[in-house]
C-alpha positions as CSV (number, residue, x, y, z in Angstrom):
1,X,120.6,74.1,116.4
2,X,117.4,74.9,115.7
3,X,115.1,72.6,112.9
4,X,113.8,73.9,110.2
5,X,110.1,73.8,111.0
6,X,110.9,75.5,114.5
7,X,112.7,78.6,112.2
8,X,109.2,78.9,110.4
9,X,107.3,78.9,113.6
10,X,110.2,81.5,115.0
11,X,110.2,83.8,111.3
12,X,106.1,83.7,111.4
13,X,106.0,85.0,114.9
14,X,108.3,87.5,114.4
15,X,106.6,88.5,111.0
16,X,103.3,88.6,113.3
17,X,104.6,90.8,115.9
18,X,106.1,93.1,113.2
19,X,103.0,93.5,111.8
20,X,101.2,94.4,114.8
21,X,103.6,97.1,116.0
22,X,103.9,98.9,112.6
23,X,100.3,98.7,112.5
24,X,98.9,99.4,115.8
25,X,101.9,101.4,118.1
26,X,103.6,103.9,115.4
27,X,101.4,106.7,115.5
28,X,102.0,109.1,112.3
29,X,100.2,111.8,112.7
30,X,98.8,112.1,109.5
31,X,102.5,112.3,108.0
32,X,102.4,110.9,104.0
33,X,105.7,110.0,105.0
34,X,105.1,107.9,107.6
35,X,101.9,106.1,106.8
36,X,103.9,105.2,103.4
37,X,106.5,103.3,105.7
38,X,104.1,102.1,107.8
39,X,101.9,100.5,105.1
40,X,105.0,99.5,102.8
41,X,106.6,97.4,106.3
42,X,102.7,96.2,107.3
43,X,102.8,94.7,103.7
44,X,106.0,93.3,103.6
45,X,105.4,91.2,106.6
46,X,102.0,90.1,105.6
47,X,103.3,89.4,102.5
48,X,106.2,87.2,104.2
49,X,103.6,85.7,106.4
50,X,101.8,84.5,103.7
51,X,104.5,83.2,101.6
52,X,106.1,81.4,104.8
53,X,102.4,79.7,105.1
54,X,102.3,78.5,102.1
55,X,105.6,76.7,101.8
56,X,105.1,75.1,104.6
57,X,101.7,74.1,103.7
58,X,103.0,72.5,100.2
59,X,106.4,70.8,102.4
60,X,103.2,69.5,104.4
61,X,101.2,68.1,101.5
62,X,104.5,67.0,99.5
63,X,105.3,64.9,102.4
64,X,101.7,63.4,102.9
């Protein structure tokens, strides 16, 4: 089983590489459509990314 801070690592990686192919491999072609999905799934995951940092940043500084 798998600790908790190795999850983070694992869900912030995966957020990372999410972020990266929406972002940079999906090519619209101009499509409204698509470059609404691709922003709106870009965001989430940053979104998540961020989030995910900062809990672990405040488990880190309530433990200190």
């Amino acid at each position: 089983m798998m600790s908790k801070k190795n999850q983070n690592f694992l869900f912030l990686a995966v957020c990372a590489l999410n972020m990266i192919m929406f972002g940079l491999v999906i090519d619209t072609n101009g499509s409204p459509v698509r470059d609404f999905i691709q922003g709106l799934t870009v965001g989430l995951s940053a979104a998540a990314v961020f989030a995910m940092l900062w809990g672990m940043a405040k488990e880190r500084r309530s433990r200190a």
